[in-house]
C-alpha positions as CSV (number, residue, x, y, z in Angstrom):
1,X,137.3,77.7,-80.9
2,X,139.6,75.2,-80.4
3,X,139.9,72.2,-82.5
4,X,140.9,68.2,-81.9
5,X,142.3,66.2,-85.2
6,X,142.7,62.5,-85.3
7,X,145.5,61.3,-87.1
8,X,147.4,58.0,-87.7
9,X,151.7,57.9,-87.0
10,X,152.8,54.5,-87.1
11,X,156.2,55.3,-85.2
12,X,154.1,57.0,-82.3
13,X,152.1,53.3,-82.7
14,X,155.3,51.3,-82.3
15,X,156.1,53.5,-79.7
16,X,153.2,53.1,-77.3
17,X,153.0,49.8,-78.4
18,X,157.0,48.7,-77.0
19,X,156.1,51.3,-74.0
20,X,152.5,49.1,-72.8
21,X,154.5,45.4,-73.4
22,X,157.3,47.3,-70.6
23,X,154.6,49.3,-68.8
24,X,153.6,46.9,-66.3
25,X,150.9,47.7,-63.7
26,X,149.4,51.1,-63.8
27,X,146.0,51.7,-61.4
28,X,145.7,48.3,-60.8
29,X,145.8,47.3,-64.4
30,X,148.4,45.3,-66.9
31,X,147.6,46.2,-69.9
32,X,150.2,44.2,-71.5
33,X,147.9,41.0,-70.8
34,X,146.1,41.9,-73.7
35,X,149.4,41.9,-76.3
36,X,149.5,39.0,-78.0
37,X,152.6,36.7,-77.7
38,X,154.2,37.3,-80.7
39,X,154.2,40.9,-79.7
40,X,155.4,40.4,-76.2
41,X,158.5,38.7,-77.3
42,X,159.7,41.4,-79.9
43,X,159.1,44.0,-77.2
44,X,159.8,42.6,-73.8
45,X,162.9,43.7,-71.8
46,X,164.3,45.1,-75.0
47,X,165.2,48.7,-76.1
48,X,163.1,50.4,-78.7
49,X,165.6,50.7,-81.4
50,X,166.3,47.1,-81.0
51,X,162.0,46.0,-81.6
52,X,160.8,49.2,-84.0
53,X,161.8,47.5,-86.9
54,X,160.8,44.3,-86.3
55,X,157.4,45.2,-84.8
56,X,157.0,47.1,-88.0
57,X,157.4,44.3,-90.0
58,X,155.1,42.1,-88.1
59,X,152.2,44.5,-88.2
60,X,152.6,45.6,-91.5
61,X,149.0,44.3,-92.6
62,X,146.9,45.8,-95.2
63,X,143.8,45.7,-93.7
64,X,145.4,46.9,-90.4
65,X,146.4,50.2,-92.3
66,X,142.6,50.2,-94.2
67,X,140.4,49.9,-91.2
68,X,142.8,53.1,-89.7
69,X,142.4,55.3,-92.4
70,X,138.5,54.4,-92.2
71,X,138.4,54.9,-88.8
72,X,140.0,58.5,-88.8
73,X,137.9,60.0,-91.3
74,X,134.5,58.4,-89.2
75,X,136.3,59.9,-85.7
76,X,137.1,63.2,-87.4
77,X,133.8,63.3,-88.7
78,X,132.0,62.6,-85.8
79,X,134.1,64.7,-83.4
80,X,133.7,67.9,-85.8
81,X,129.5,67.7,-84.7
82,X,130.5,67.9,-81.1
83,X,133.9,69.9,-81.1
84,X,132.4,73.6,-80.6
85,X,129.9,72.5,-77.7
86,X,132.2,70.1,-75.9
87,X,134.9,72.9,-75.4
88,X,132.3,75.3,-74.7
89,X,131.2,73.1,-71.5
90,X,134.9,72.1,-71.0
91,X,135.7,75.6,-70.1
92,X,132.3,76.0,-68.5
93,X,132.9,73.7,-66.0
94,X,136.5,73.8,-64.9
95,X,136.3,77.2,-64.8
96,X,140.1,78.0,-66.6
97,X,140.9,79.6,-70.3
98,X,141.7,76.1,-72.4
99,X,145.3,75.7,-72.3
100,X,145.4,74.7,-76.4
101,X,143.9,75.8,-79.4
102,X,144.5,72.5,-80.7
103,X,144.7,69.1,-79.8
104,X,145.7,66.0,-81.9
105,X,144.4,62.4,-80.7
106,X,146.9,59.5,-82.8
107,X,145.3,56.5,-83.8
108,X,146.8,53.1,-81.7
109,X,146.4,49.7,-82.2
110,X,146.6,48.8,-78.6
111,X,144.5,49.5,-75.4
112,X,146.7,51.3,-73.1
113,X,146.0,55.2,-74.5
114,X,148.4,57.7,-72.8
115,X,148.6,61.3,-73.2
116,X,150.8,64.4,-73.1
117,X,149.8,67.5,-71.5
118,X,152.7,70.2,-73.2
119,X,150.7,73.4,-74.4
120,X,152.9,73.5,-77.2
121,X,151.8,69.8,-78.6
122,X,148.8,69.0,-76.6
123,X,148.1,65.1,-77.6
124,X,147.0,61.9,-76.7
125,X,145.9,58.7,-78.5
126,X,143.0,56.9,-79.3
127,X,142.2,52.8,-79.3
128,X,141.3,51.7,-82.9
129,X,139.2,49.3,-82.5
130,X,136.6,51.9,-80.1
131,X,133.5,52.0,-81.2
132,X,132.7,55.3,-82.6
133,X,131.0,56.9,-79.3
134,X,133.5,55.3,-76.8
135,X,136.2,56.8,-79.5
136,X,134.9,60.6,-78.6
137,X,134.0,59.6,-74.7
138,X,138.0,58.2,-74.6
139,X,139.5,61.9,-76.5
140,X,137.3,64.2,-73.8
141,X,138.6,61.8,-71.1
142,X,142.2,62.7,-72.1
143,X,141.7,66.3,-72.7
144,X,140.0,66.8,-69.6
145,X,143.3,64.8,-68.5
146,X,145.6,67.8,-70.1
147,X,143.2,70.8,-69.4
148,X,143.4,70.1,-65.5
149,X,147.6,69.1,-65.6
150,X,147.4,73.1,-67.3
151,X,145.0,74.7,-65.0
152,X,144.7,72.9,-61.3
153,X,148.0,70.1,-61.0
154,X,150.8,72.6,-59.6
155,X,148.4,73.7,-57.1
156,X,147.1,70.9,-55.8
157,X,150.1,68.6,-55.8
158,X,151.5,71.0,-53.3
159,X,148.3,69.9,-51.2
160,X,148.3,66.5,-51.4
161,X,151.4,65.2,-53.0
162,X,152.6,63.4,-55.8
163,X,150.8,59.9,-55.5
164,X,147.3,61.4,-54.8
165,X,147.3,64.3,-57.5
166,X,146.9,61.7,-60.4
167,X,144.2,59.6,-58.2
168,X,142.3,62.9,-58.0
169,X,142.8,64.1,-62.1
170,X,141.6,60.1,-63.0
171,X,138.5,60.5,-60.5
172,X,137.9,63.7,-62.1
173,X,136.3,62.6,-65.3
174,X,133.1,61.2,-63.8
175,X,131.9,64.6,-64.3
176,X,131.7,63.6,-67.7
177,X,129.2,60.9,-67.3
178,X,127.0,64.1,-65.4
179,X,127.8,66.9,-67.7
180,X,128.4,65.7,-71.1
181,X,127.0,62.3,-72.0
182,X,124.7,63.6,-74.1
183,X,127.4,64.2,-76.8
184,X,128.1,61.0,-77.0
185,X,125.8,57.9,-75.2
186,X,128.6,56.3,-73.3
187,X,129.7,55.9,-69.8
188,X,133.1,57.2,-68.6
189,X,133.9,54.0,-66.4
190,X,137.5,55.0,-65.2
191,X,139.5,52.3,-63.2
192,X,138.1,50.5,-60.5
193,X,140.6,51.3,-57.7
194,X,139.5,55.0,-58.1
195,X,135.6,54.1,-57.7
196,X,135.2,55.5,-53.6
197,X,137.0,58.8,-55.1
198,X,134.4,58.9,-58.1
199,X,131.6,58.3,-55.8
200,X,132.7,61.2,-53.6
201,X,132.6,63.6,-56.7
202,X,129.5,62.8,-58.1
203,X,127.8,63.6,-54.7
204,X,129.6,66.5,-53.7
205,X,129.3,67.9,-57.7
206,X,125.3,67.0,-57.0
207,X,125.3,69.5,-53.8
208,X,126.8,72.0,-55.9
209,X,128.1,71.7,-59.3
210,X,131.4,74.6,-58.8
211,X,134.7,73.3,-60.2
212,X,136.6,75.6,-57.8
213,X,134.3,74.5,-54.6
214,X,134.6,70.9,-55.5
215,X,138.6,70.9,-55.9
216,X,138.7,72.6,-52.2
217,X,136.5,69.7,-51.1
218,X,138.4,66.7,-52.6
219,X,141.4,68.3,-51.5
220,X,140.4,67.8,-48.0
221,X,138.9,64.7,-48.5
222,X,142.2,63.4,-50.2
223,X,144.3,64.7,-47.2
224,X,142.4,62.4,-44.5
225,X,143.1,59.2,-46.6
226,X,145.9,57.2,-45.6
């Protein structure tokens, strides 16, 4: 069965911490408006090399580094009761062999969480300050995220094209407020500009809850929006 691990990598931190203050909008959301000042001038319009250090400096807190190492164990620990029968319905449900025997979610301090989808390092990060439950909703979100760039994104990009193949893989996780909020009490809420699309899929999945049936159906759905 395959396995997820959270872990905590400061540089990855800094990282995604620099990339969200340079980000800008993404889905109709800037989530550098929640960076604090402070941050925002270390980071802003300035290369990586040239705000690591610094950035380093200025978050090097002791109770920021306590609360993270508490806050692994409790999401490793609650993830291990759910890890065998969410991958179970994962694999269920989108109908494809999981593309990873392991994934690693890595502990940030901000709320932008992005992802990468290589099989060989299958990963994705994870907001401290989630509440345990939204913690495990957020890491199925992204590895339902990686398991469909795997299994369905060549495929249907050809279909419907660059901008609308992300729309489509955001809209996808509704299915998880249907199919698996039982393993963890929380609602998947997605972004708003994607809510018509999420609508769609909850309806159609309600007619008839095939992966392979519902792809060929928000396909052609996607292809008569402008």
């Amino acid at each position: 069965m395959p396995k997820l691990i959270f872990k905590f990598d400061e540089d990855r931190d800094l990282l995604n911490i620099w990339e969200t203050c340079n980000l800008g909008i993404r889905y109709g959301v800037d989530f550098s408006k929640n960076m604090s000042p402070k941050v925002m001038e270390i980071c802003k319009n300035k290369k990586f090399e040239e705000s690591k250090e610094m950035l380093r400096k200025h978050l090097n807190q002791p109770a920021r580094k306590e609360l993270t190492k508490i806050s692994i164990n409790a999401f490793n620990e609650a993830w291990n009761k759910i890890n065998d029968e969410f991958f179970i319905r994962l694999t269920k449900i989108m109908k494809k062999p999981l593309c990873s025997s392991q994934f690693t979610a890595y502990i940030t301090t901000v709320a932008r969480c992005p992802y990468n989808y290589n099989k060989e390092d299958p990963h994705f990060f994870v907001n401290l300050f989630k509440s345990i439950p939204h913690a495990l909703e957020n890491s199925a979100h992204e590895m339902m995220h990686i398991q469909f760039h795997n299994t369905y994104w060549q495929d249907v990009e050809k279909q419907i094209g660059k901008e609308k193949t992300p729309d489509l893989k955001e809209a996808l996780t509704v299915l998880l407020n249907i199919e698996f909020k039982d393993l963890w009490l929380v609602k998947d809420e997605g972004y708003a500009v994607h809510g018509e699309l999420r609508s769609f899929i909850e309806k159609e999945w309600g007619k008839k809850p095939d992966f392979d049936v519902l792809m060929k159906r928000c396909i052609e759905y996607l292809k008569n929006k402008n």
